[in-house]
N, C-alpha and C positions, 0 to 999 in steps of 0.2 A: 384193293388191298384186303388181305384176310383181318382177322382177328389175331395180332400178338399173344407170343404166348413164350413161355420162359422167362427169364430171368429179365430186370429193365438192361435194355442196353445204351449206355450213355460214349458217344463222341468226344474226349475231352482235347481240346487245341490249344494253340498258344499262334492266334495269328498275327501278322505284322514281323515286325524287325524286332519285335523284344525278345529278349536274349536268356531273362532269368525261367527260369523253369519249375522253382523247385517248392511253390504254391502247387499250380499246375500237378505235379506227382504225387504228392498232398493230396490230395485230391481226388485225383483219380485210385491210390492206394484204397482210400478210406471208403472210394464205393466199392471198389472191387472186394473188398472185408465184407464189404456188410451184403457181400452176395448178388453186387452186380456186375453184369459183360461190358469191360470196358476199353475202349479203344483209345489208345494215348497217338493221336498223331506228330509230335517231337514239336521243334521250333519252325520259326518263319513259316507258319503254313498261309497259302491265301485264301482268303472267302471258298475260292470253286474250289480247292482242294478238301477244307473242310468240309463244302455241303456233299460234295464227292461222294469225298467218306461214308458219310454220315448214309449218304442213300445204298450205297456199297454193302454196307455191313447192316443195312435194314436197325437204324438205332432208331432210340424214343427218343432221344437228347440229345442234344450238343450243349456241354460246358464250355464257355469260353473264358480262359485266363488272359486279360490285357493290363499292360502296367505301362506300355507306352504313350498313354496319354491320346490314341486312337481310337477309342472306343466308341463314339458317336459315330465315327465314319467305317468301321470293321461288323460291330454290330449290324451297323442298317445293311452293309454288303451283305453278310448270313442271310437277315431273315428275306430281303430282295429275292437273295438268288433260291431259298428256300419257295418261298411261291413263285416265283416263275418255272417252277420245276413242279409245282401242284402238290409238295411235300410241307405244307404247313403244320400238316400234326404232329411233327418232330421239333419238340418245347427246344427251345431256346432259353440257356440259362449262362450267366456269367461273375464274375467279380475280380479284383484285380483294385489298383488304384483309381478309383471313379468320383467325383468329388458328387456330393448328397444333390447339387440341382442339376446334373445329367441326369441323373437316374429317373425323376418323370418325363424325361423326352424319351428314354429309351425304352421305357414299358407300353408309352405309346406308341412306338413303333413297332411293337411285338417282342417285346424280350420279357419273358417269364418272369423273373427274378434277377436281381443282383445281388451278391453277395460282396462287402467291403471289407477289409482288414479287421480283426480282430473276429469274424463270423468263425466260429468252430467247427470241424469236420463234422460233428455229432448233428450239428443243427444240419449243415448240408444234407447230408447224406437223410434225416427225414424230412427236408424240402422234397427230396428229390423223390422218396417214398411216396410222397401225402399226394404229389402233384403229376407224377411219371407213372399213372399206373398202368396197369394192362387193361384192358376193356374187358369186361369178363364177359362169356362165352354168352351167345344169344343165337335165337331161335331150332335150340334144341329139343 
C-alpha cells in the first residue's frame, strides 16, 4: 500500500438488524463538514459488506453505529474479517448503546474507540482527527 493522501476517509455503517439511523447520519454529516470523504452504507449492512466497503473505497475508518444490543458479536465480526483480509490499518471506531463494562473487552479486541450517548459530534470528529491521520509523506 502507498502512502494516503487526501482527505481522511471514514466508512460509516449501521450493521445488524437495527433499524434507527439517525445517530449514524449525525455522524457521518458532522465528518463530512469538517472536510472528510464519507461513506454512508445505509442499514442492515453485515460485517463483509462493511469491510467490503471499507477496502472498496480505500477508507482510514470504519464508524460503526449499533443500538441493537450486538455489539460484542458485530464489532469482533469487523475487526476478524478486517485482518483476515491483512487490512488492519483501517481504525475501527464506534458508539451506539454500549453499556461502560463492554467497552474494555471491545478495545481489546481491536476497536479504537467508543463513543456512548451524550459524546458530541465536536469531540468525534477531533477523535477522528487526532487518531485518523495520513502518514505523512517519507523518503523523499
Amino acid at each position: 500500500m502507498g502512502v494516503a493522501t487526501g482527505p481522511i476517509r471514514v466508512v460509516v455503517a449501521k450493521p445488524g438488524l437495527d433499524g434507527h439511523d439517525r445517530g449514524a447520519k449525525v455522524i457521518a454529516r458532522a465528518l463530512r463538514d469538517a472536510g472528510m470523504e464519507v461513506i454512508y452504507t445505509g442499514l442492515h449492512q453485515t460485517p463483509e459488506q462493511i469491510v467490503d466497503t471499507a477496502l472498496q473505497e480505500d477508507a482510514d475508518a470504519i464508524g460503526l453505529s449499533i443500538l441493537s444490543g450486538a455489539h460484542n458479536t458485530l464489532f469482533a465480526a469487523v475487526i476478524d474479517l478486517l485482518r483476515e483480509r491483512d487490512a488492519e490499518d483501517i481504525l475501527v471506531f464506534g458508539g451506539g448503546i454500549i453499556p461502560e463494562e463492554d467497552i474494555p473487552p471491545l478495545k481489546e479486541k481491536g476497536v479504537a474507540e467508543i463513543f456512548t450517548p451524550g459524546a458530541t459530534t465536536a469531540s468525534i470528529v477531533e477523535w477522528v482527527r487526532e487518531n485518523v491521520r495520513q502518514p505523512a509523506a517519507s523518503g523523499g
